[in-house]
Structure formats: structure tokens, C-alpha cells
C-alpha positions in Angstrom: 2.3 -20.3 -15.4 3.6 -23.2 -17.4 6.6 -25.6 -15.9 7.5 -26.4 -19.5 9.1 -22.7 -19.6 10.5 -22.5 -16.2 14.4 -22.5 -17.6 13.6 -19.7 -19.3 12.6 -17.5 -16.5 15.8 -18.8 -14.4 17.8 -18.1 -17.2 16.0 -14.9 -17.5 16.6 -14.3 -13.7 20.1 -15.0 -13.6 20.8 -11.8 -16.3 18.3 -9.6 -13.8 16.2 -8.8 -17.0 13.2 -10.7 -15.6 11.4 -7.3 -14.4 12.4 -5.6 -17.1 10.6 -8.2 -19.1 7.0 -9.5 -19.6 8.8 -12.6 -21.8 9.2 -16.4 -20.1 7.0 -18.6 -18.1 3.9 -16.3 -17.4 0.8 -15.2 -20.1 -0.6 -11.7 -19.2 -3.3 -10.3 -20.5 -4.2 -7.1 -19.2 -7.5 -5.2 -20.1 -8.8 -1.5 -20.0 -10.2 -1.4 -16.4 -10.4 2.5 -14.9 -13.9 2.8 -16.4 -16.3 2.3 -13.8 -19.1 2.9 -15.7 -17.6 0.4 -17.7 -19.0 -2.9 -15.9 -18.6 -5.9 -18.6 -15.1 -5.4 -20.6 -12.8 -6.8 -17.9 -15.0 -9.6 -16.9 -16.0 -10.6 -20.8 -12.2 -10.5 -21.1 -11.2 -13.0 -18.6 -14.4 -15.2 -19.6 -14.0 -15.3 -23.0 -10.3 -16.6 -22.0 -10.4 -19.1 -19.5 -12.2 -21.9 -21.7 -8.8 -22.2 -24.1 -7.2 -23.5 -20.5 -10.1 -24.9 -18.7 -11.7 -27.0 -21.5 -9.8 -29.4 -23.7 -9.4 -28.3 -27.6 -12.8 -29.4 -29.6 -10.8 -31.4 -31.7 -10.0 -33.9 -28.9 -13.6 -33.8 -26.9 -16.3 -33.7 -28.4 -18.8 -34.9 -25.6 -22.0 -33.3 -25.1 -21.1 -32.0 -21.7 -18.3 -30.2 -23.0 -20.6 -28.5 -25.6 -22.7 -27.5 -23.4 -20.0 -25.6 -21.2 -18.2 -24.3 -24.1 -21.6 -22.9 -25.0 -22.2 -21.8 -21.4 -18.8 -20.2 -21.2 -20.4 -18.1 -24.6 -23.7 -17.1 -22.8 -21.3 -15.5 -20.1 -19.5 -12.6 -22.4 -22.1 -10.2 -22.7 -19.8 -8.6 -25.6 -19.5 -11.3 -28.3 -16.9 -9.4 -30.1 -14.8 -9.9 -26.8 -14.4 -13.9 -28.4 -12.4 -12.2 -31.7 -8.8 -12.6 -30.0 -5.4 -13.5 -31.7 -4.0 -14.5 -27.9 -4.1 -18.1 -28.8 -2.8 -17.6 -33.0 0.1 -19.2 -33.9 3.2 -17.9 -32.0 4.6 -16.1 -34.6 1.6 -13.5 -34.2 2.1 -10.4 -32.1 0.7 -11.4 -28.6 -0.1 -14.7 -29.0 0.2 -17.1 -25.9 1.1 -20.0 -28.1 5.1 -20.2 -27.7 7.5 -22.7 -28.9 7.5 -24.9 -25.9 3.5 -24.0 -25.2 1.4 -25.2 -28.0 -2.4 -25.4 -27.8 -2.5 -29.1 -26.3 -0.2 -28.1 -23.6 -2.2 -24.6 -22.8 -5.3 -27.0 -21.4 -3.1 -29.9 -19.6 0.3 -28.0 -18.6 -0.3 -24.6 -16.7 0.5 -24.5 -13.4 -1.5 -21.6 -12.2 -4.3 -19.3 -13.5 -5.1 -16.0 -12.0 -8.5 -14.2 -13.3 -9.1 -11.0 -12.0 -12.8 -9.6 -12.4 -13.8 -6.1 -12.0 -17.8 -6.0 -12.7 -19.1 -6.5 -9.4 -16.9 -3.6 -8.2 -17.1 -1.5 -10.6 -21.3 -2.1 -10.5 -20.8 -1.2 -6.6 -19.0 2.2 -7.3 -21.6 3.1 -10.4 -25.2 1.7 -8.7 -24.3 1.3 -5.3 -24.9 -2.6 -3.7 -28.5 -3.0 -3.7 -29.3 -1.9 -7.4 -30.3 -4.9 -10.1 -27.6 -4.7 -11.5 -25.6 -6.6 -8.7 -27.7 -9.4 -8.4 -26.8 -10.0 -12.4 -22.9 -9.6 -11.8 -23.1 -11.8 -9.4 -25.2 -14.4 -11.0 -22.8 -14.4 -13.7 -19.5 -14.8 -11.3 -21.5 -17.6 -10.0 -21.8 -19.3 -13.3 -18.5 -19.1 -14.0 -17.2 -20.7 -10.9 -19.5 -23.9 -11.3 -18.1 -23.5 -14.8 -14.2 -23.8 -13.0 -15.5 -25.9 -10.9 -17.1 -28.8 -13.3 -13.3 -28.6 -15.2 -11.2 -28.7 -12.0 -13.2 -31.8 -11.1 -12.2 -33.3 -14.5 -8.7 -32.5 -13.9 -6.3 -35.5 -13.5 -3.6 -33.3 -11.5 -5.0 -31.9 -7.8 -6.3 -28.5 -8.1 -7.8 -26.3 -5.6 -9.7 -23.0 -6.9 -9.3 -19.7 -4.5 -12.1 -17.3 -4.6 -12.1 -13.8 -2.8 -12.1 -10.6 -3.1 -9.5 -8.0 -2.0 -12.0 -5.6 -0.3 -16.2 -4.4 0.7 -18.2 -2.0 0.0 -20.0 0.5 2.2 -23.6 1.1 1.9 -23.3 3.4 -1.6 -20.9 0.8 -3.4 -17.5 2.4 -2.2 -14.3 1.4 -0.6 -11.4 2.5 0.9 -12.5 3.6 4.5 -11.6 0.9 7.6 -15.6 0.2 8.5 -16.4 -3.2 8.5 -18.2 -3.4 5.2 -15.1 -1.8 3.3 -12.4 -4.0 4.9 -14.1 -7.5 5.0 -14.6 -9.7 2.1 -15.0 -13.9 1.4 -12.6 -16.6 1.0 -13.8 -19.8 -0.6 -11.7 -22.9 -1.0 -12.3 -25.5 -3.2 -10.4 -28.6 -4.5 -10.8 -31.5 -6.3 -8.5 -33.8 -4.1 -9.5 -34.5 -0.2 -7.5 -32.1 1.8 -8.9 -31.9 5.4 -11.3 -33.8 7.6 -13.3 -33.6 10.6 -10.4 -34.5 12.5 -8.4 -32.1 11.0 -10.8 -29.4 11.5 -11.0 -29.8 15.5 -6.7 -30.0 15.6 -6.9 -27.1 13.9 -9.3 -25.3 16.0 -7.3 -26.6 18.7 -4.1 -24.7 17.4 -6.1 -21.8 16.9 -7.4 -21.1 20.4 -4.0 -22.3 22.3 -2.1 -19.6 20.1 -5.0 -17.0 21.0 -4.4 -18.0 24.7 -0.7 -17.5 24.2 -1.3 -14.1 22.6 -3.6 -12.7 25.1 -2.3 -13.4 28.1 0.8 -11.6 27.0 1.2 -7.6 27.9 1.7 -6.9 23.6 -0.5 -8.9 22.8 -3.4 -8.0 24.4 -3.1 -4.5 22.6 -3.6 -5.5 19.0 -6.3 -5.8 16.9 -9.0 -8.5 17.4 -8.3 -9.9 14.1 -5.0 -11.1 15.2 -6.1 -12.2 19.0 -9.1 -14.0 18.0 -9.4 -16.3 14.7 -13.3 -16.3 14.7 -15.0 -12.8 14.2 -18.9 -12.3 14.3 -20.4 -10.8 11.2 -22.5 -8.2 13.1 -22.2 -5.7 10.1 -24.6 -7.6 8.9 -27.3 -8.2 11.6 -27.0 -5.2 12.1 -29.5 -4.2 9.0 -32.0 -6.4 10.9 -33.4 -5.2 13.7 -36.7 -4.7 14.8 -38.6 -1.1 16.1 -37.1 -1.3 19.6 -33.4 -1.4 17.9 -33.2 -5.2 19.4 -31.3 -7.8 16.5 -33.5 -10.0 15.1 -31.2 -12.9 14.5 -27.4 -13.3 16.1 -24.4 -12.6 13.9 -23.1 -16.2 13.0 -19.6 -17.0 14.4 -17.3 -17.0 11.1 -13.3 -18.5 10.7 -11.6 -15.5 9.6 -8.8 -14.9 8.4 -5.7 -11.9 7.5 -5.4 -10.9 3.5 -1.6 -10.9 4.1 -2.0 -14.7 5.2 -3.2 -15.3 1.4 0.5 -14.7 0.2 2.0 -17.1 2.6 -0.6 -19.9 1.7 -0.4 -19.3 -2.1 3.3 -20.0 -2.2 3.8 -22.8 0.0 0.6 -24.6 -1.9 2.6 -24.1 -4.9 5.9 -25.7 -3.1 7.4 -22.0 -3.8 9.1 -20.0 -0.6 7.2 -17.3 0.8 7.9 -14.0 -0.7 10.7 -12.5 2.0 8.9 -9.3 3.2 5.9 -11.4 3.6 4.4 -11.5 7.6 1.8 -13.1 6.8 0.8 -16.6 8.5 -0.1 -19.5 6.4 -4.0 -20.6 6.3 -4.0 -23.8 9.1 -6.8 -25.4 7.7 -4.9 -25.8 4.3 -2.2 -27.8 5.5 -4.2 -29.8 8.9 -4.9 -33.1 6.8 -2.6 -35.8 8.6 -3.5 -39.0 6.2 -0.1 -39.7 6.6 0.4 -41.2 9.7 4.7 -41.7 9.1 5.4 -38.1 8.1 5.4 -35.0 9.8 1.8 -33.2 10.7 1.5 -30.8 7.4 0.8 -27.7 9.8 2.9 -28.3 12.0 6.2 -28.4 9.1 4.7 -25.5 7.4 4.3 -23.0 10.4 7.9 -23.9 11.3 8.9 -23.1 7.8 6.7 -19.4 8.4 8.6 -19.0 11.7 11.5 -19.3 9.9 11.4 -16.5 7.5 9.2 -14.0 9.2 12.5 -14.6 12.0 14.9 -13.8 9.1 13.2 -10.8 7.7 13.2 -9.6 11.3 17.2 -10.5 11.8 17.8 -9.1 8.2 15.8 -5.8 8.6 17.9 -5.3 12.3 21.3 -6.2 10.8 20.8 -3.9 7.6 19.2 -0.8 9.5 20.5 1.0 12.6 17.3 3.0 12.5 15.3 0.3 12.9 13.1 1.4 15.2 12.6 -2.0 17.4 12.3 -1.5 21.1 14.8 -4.0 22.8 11.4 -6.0 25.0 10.1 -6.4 21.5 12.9 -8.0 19.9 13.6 -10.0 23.2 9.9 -11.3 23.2 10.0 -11.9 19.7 13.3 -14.4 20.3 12.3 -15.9 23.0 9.1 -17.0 21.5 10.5 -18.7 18.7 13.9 -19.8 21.1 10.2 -21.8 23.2 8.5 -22.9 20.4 12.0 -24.6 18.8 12.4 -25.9 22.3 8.9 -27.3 22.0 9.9 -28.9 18.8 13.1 -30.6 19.8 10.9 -32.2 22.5 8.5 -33.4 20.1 11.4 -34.8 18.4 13.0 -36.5 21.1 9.4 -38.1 22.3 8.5 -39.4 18.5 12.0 -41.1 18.7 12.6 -43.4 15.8 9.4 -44.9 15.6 6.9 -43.3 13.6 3.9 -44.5 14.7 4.3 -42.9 17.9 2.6 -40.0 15.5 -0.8 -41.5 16.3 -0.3 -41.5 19.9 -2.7 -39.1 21.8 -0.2 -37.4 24.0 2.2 -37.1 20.7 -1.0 -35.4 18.9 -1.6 -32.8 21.6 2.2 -31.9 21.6 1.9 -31.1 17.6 -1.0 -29.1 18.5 0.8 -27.4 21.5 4.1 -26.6 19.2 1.8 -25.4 16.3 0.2 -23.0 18.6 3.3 -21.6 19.5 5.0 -20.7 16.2 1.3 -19.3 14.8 1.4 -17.5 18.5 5.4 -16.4 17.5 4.3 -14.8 13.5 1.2 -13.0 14.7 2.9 -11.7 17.5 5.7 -10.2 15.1 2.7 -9.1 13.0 1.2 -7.1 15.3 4.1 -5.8 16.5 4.7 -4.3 13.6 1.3 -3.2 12.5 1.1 -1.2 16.1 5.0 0.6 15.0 4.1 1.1 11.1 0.3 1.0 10.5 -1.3 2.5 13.1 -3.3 5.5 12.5 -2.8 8.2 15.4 -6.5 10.0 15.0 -4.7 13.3 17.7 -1.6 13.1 15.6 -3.6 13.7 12.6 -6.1 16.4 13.8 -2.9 17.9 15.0 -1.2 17.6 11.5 -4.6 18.9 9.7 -4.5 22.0 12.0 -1.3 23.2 11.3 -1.8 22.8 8.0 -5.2 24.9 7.9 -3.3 27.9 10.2 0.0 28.1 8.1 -2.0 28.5 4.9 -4.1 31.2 6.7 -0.7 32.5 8.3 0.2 32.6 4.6 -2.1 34.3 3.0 -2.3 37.3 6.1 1.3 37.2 5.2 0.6 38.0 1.6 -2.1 40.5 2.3 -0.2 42.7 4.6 3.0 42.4 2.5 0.9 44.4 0.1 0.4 47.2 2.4 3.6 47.7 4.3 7.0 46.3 4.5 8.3 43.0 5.6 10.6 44.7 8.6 7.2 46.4 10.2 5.4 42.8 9.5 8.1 41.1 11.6 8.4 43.6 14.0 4.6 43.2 15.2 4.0 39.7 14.4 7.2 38.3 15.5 7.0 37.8 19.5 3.7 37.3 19.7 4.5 34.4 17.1 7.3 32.9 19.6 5.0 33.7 22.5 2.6 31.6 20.8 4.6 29.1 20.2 5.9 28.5 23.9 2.5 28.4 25.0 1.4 26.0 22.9 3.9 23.5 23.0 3.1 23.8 27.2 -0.5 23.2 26.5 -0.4 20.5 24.1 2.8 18.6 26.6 0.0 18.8 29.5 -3.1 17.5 27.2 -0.5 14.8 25.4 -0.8 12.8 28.9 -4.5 12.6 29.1 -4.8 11.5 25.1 -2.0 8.8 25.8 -3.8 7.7 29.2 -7.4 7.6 27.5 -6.0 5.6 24.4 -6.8 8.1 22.0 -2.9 8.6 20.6 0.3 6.9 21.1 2.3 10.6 20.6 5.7 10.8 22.5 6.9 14.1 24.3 8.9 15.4 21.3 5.3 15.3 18.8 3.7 16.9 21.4 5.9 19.7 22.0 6.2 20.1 18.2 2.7 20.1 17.0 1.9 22.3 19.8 4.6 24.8 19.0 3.5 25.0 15.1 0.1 25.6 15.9 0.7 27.5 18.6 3.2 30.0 16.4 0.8 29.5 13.2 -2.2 31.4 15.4 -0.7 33.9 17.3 0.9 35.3 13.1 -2.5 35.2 12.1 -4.3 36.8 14.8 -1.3 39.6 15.6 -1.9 40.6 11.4 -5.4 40.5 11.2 -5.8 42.1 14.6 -4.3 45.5 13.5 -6.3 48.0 12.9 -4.3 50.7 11.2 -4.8 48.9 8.0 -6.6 46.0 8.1 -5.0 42.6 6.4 -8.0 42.4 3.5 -7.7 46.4 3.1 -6.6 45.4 -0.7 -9.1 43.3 -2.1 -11.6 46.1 -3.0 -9.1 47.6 -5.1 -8.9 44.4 -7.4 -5.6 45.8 -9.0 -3.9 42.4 -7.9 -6.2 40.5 -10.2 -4.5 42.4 -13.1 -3.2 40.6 -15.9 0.4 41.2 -15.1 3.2 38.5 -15.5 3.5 38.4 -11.3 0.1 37.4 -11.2 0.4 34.8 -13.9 2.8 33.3 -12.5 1.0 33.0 -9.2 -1.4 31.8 -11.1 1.0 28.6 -12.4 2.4 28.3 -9.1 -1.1 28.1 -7.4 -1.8 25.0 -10.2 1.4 23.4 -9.6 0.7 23.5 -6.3 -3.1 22.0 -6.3 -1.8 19.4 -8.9 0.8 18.4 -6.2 -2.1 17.7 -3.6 -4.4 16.1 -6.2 -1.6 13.3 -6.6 -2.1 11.9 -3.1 -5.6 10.8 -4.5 -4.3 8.5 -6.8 -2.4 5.7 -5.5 -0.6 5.6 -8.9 0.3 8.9 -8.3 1.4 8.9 -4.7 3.8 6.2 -5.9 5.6 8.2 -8.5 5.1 11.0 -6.5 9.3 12.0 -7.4 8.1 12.0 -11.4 4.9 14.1 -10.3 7.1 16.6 -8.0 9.7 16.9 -10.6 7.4 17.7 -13.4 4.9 20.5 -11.9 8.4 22.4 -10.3 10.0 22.1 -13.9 6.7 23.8 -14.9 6.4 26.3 -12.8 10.7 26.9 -13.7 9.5 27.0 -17.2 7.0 29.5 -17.0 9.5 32.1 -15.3 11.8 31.3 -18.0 9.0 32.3 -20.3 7.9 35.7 -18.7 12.2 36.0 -18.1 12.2 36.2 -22.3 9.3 38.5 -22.3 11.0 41.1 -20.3 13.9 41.1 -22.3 12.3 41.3 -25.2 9.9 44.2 -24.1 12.7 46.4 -23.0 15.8 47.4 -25.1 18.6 48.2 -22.3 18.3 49.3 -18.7 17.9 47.6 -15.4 14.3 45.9 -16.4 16.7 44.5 -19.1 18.9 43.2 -17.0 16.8 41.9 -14.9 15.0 39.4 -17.3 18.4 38.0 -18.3 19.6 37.3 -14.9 16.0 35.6 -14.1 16.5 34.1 -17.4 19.8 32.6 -16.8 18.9 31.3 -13.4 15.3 29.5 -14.6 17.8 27.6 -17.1 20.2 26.7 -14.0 17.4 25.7 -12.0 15.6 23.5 -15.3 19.0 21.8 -15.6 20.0 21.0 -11.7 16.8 19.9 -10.8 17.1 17.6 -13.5 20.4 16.2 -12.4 18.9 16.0 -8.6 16.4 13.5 -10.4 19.3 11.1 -11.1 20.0 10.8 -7.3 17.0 8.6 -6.1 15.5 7.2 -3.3 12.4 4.7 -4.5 9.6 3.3 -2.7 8.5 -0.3 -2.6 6.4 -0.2 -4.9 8.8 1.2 -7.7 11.3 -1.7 -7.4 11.1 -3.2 -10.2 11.8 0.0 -12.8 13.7 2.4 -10.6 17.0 1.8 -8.9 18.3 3.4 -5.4 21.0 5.5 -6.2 21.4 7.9 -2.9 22.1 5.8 -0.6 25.7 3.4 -0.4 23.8 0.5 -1.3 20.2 -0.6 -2.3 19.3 -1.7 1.2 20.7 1.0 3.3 18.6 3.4 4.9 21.8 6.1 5.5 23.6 8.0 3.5 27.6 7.1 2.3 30.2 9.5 4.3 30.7 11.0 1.2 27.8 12.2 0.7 27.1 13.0 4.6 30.1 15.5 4.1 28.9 16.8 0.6 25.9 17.8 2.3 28.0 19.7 5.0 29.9 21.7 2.6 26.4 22.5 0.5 24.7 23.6 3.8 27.8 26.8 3.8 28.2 26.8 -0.3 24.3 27.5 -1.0 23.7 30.1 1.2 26.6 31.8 0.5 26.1 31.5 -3.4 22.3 33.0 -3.1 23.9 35.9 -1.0 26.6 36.7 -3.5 24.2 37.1 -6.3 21.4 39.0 -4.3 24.7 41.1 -3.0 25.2 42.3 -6.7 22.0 44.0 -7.5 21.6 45.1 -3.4 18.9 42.8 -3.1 20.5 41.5 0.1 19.7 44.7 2.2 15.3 43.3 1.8 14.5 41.6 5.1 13.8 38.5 3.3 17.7 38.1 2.4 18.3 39.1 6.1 15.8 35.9 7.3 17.7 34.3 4.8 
């Protein structure tokens, strides 16, 4: 980031091009980083960058120190070739990060922030797992480099602090993406070049600390959430626990850590940089970063900057009630939540009113332990939102899921015994054997799973309501009384077919099960790529197109195979309705409804306005006169070639 161009990104804000737009105030330099086996390009990248910013031009130092580092800086990129970059040419070349109002003097004194993302150590994890080599020489190297940052932050006239972490672990083969310890924990390490805390600092903020975990815990809530939100120190027993001796005893104790939340990062970046915090951020600002109290006639630092977090998390809460009936909030919790900030701005006025006019009362002991007391209670107020929240959105229900992964399992095997016996009889005897057993089963299970809901919820195992266990109960239920009434006949059993192999024929029904079984796998593939589970609209959109087009395809081959006659007929009808289909479903794509993530290139267009969660009462009653018109429509045109007399048009 560079000040120098900050006009041109308000400017740039104010016509709402700035998404759309990788012009203005920052440099980003993006390299090819999906290779894991891949474990230098990224890193060699950033390294063979950060010099240009970190160390003054050679033509203005030419100390032997700064050699050395330049030379240092070299010795890092294990790819030399990684050094032969335009990025810093004369503006007028394609990519260069000179501009007109950031020249190459003002690229090492001027920027405002640096971000350097590495990918070697992880990517080394996922090829070698963490106890190859290879490792200990990534991390050697990261280590070089931050002594490196270091050494020019301490040159650095303006204060500077340096942030090193990483966003996640690894498990014991060099993976991630699980919730054990080793996946979901991972250093912090601060450093500046200006004094920012002291021993006396430390112990007020330790202070804060364990008043707001006393607040939290001794309330109903809060006792229910995670320990990383009651407690601000955490034990690293993950790792003890690789030490123990033959008896299974720990050789050494787990050392007692300061830990913090990764969503705290984004609250602490921006109000280090004097920037507000991001408004969907609930994270709590880092106390040791702002405990230093040198100045004994303003405001304590935490104390003004916990207020400030107070603040917004108390707006996003207000905002996200006023602008969604569906909120989902229970009244205690938005009564608890008010009345904890309603205390700790209480708190505050008191503090106010006891300071007075003289400012040296600041210093005064019983002044000092009132700060503490009011800091506690607005750290207390954001992680009690926090957890609030993490219990309603993020909490994974392991009965719910088993329950979701059942039904699942028996409809496709309902499915399939569906498809098997529709091969040997017709759908009106299917029905009428399978049909009341299937309700029957479905009663009974939803009465099973009510009475075992109580004993899940009671033991802590699930947080289901009434309603999810009377519907997961009734699905499965249904799902496994279908299968078992179809496979359980024995006039003709369900797999009766499969010797005869004629199904497997090259025939354009079974193509085209064939495309629909690929469309279908591709669908579930998505939801292993977070990429793709974030466009899943584009992904959904272009494997039913597909599977449209290839009807349309085998659609032109029956016409074309057949001069006149029903078959005839037939293809031209399919034909006409595959182009129908190709054609609405893309003007369905135009209505959207985008996730989070997809802000910034994709607009909301169903609902009234960008921030509503309901739909317009136009569109409420368009849907009321489709639910008639479809139906009706599909019935006309199976009516004309007496397709609506099949039992499927009846379930219909």
C-alpha cells in the first residue's frame, strides 16, 4: 500500500469500480501456487521481491551491511531466474509497480503495508509430510528471511511492527483441514521496532483477561462455548503428547501459552493501521497490542480500542436484526447481549465521572483497576456475541450429520431398487407394494428418532429440535421400508436383470444415463474444492446445460434416423423442448442469489434489494401463479401424445 496513491482509490471508490479493478493504491503480485509438489516458486517469488521495498536502491547505500543482505536476500531464491522481473521497469511497461506518483525512491521509504504470503512450508507438509528434511530447510530459509525483515525494520525511521503466522497446522502426514489440534493451531509472532508494551502492561492486560473470563463463565451462555473463547491461555498438550514414556506417563508438562482467535487478526490489523474494522468482522482486537499506557494524560490504549470493537460488533448485530426478519436470534440472547454492553457503557461513564477533569487521576490505583474492570467488560461483551454466534452458525451437529449421511446412502439404494424393478414390471404394481410399507416406515421412524432425539440432546451429542428429529426420522424411516418391500419380493427379484446385460447396450437411453451419471458425480466433486463450492451456481448451471445438450444431440439423431412416423415425431418434440430448456435455464441464471464470497463480481438480483434475505411481493406472487402454470403446462403436453395416462404423470 502506498499513501501517496490513496486519492486514487477514493476516487476509484466513489465510481464503485474499485473491485472491479486491480488499479490504485495496492501492488499485487500473484504467483502460480496449486502445485504442491511445487515447493520453491511462490516463496522465490516473494523473496526475490521484498528487497526492492526493504532495502534502499544501491545507488543511495552502498554500506557493507547492506551488501551483505542484498546478497543474503540472493542466497534465499533457490531459482535465480526468479530475480529476472520487469515489476519494478519503468511504468510504462506492462506490470510494472513503478507508477507516476510511486517511483523507485518512494517504493523503499513510502509503502504503508507489505503482505508476503509463502507457500513452501505447506506445500512441503502436504508432499513429505512434517518430519521429512525437507522441512527443516523451508523453515531455515523462512527464518532467514525474517532476520532479513527484521535487520530493515530496525533501520526504519517510521514505527513498524512485522506479523508472522500462519493461517493453519498440519496433522501428523503434512495435511490440513480437519479440527484436531495440530490442523487448527498455528503461531503468532509480533515484532516491532518501536517500544509498544511493558511489564506493566503485560500484568493489566492479564488482569483484563482473566476478569472478562470470570464474566464469561459464570454466565449460563457462556459457560457452553468453546474453551478458546472462555479461557485466553491454552496448554499445548498436542505436543507433549509425542513424549511420553513406556507407562503412557508425559515426560515434560505442556507449557501454558497466550492464545489467541484468527478472526481477532482482522480487528488488530485495522485498527494498527488507524483503519475501521471491516463491518462483518467479530473478531476482538489483540490486548496486548494496544496495553502500553506511556501516556499518562490520554486515555488507556485498550481500554479506547475495545470500546471502539464494542461498538461495531453492536452495530453489525443492530444492522443484521433491523435488515432480516429471519434472523434467527433468540430474544435472552439479544437481551444479554444489550445488557452487557448497556453495563460495560455504565462502567465507562463512571470511569468518566471519577477521572473528572484532572488527568492525572489516570495514575491513581483505584482509577487503574476501574480501566481494567471496564476493559474486561466490553472484551467479556464481543466474545460473548462471538460465541453466540459460532454456537447458531458454526456448530457442527455430529447426529444431524450421521442422520443426513443415512438418508443419503438409503435414497440412492431406494433409487436404484426403483430402477431395477422398473425394468421388470410397471410403476402402478411398484407403488402398489412398496407404497404403505413406505408410509408405515416413515411413521415409525419419525416416532423412534422423536424418542432417541431426547437422550442425544440430554447427553450433549446434538442440539436437533423436534421438527429435525421428526424429519430425518421420517426420510430414513420411508427410504428403508422402499428398499426392503422391493428387494424383499420374491416373484422376481430386484437384480433379476443384471445377468442379461442388455441394459449395458450401446443405445442412446443408456448414453445418456451415462452423461447424466457424470453430470451428476461432477456436481458432488465440486464440494471438494472450495473454489468450486463457491461458484457452485456456474458449476450447477454448466453440467445441467450439458446434460440438456446431449438430449438435444441424441433428439437430432432420431430425427434424422427416421423419415416420418411417431419415432419422428418424437425426436422433434424432445428436440424442441432441450432448446426451451437450454434457453430458460439460461435466463434463470440472470436471477441470482450470491454468496459472500462472490461479492465483489456477482450482484444479488432475486431479492428486493442487496441486503434482503426475502423475496419482493412481486415475485412472492409470480411464484404462486408458476406453482398452477408449470404443472398444468407439463400436463397439457404429456396430454397430447397420452403420456399423461403413465403413473408417473399421475404422481405428477
Amino acid at each position: 500500500m502506498f499513501p501517496n496513491e490513496l486519492s486514487d482509490t477514493q476516487a476509484t471508490e466513489t465510481n464503485d469500480t474499485l473491485q472491479k479493478s486491480r488499479t490504485g493504491w495496492a501492488r499485487v503480485r500473484p504467483f502460480p501456487s496449486l502445485n504442491v509438489w511445487d515447493l520453491d516458486t511462490v516463496d522465490d517469488g516473494v523473496l526475490s521481491r521484498l528487497p526492492m521495498f526493504l532495502l534502499p536502491p544501491e545507488s543511495e547505500n552502498k554500506s557493507e551491511i547492506i551488501r551483505k543482505e542484498r546478497e543474503q536476500w540472493r542466497q534465499l531464491v533457490k531459482q535465480p531466474h526468479m530475480w529476472e522481473h520487469s515489476d519494478f521497469n519503468e511504468m510504462t511497461q506492462a506490470n510494472s509497480m513503478v507508477s507516476d506518483k510511486v517511483g523507485h525512491a518512494q517504493l523503499h521509504h513510502e509503502w504503508d503495508m507489505i503482505i508476503a504470503h509463502g507457500l513452501g512450508v505447506d506445500h512441503c507438509g502436504h508432499r513429505f509430510g512434517p518430519d521429512h528434511s525437507a522441512i527443516s530447510h523451508k523453515l531455515a530459509q523462512m527464518n532467514t528471511a525474517i532476520e532479513l525483515i527484521v535487520n530493515a525494520i530496525d533501520r526504519n525511521d517510521k514505527p513498524t511492527a512485522l506479523y508472522v503466522f500462519g493461517d493453519h497446522g498440519m496433522d501428523n502426514k503434512g495435511d490440513h483441514g480437519g479440527d484436531s489440534p495440530r490442523e487448527v493451531d498455528a503461531g503468532l509472532w509480533i515484532y516491532s521496532n518501536r517500544k509498544w508494551h511493558s511489564k506493566e502492561s503485560d500484568e493489566r492486560t492479564a488482569r483484563v483477561l482473566r476478569n472478562a473470563q470470570e464474566l464469561i463463565s459464570s454466565n449460563a451462555l457462556g459457560s457452553s462455548f468453546d474453551q478458546d473463547l472462555k479461557e485466553s491461555w491454552w496448554r499445548n498438550t498436542h505436543l507433549s503428547d509425542d513424549y511420553k514414556s513406556a507407562s503412557g506417563e508425559h515426560l515434560f508438562e505442556a507449557p501454558e501459552l497466550r492464545s489467541v482467535s484468527q478472526i481477532d487478526l482482522v480487528s488488530t490489523l485495522s485498527l494498527s493501521l488507524g483503519l475501521p474494522i471491516p463491518f462483518n468482522n467479530l473478531g476482538t482486537a489483540i490486548p496486548e497490542m494496544f496495553a502500553s499506557d506511556n501516556d499518562s494524560s490520554a486515555e488507556w490504549g485498550l481500554l479506547s480500542v475495545l470500546r471502539l470493537n464494542a461498538a461495531q460488533v453492536l452495530r453489525y448485530i443492530e444492522k443484521y436484526v433491523s435488515n432480516s426478519r429471519s434472523h434467527g436470534f433468540t430474544d435472552d440472547a439479544l437481551r444479554l447481549w444489550n445488557d452487557m454492553y448497556n453495563q460495560a457503557e455504565d462502567s465507562y461513564r463512571e470511569l468518566a465521572d471519577a477521572i473528572g477533569q484532572n488527568p492525572k487521576n489516570r495514575r491513581q490505583p483505584h482509577i487503574r483497576e476501574l480501566e481494567e474492570r471496564v476493559a474486561a467488560e466490553y472484551f467479556a461483551f464481543t466474545r460473548m456475541v462471538l460465541g453466540s454466534l459460532r454456537q447458531m452458525w458454526a456448530q457442527f451437529d455430529p447426529v444431524l450429520i450421521l442422520a443426513g449421511l443415512g438418508t443419503l446412502v438409503l435414497s440412492i439404494a431406494a433409487l436404484l431398487a426403483l430402477y431395477a424393478q422398473s425394468r421388470l414390471r410397471s410403476l402402478d404394481i411398484i407403488i402398489a407394494r412398496a407404497g404403505w410399507p413406505c408410509i408405515s416406515g416413515g411413521i415409525a421412524g419419525a416416532v423412534v428418532f422423536r424418542a432417541l432425539s431426547s437422550v442425544f440432546v440430554s447427553s450433549g451429542l446434538s442440539h436437533m429440535t423436534s421438527l429435525d428429529a421428526t424429519v430425518a426420522g421420517l426420510a430414513m424411516g420411508a427410504a428403508a421400508t422402499f428398499c426392503v418391500a422391493l428387494v424383499s419380493d420374491s416373484k422376481a427379484s430386484t437384480f433379476a436383470f443384471v445377468p442379461q446385460l442388455q441394459w449395458l447396450a450401446v443405445t442412446p437411453a443408456t448414453v445418456l444415463n451415462v452423461v447424466a451419471a457424470v453430470a451428476t458425480i461432477i456436481h458432488c466433486l465440486a464440494f471438494s474444492s472450495n473454489s468450486f463450492t463457491f461458484n457452485e451456481d456456474s458449476i450447477v448451471l454448466y453440467t445441467v446445460q450439458t446434460l440438456v445438450l446431449a438430449t438435444s444431440l441424441l433428439s437430432v439423431r432420431a430425427i434424422l434416423s427416421s423419415s416420418a412416423g411417431p419415432k419422428r415425431a418424437s425426436g422433434t418434440r424432445a428436440l424442441v423442448c432441450s432448446l426451451l430448456i437450454l434457453v430458460l435455464n439460461r435466463t434463470l441464471a440472470y436471477s441470482t442469489v450470491c454468496r459472500e464470497e462472490q461479492l465483489s463480481a456477482c450482484t444479488p438480483t432475486f431479492y428486493g434489494a442487496p441486503s434482503a434475505s426475502i423475496s419482493t411481493v412481486y415475485l412472492a406472487a409470480a411464484n404462486v401463479v408458476m406453482v398452477w402454470l408449470v404443472p398444468s403446462a407439463v400436463t397439457y403436453a404429456l396430454r397430447r401424445s397420452y403420456s399423461d395416462r403413465a403413473m408417473v404423470s399421475k404422481l405428477w
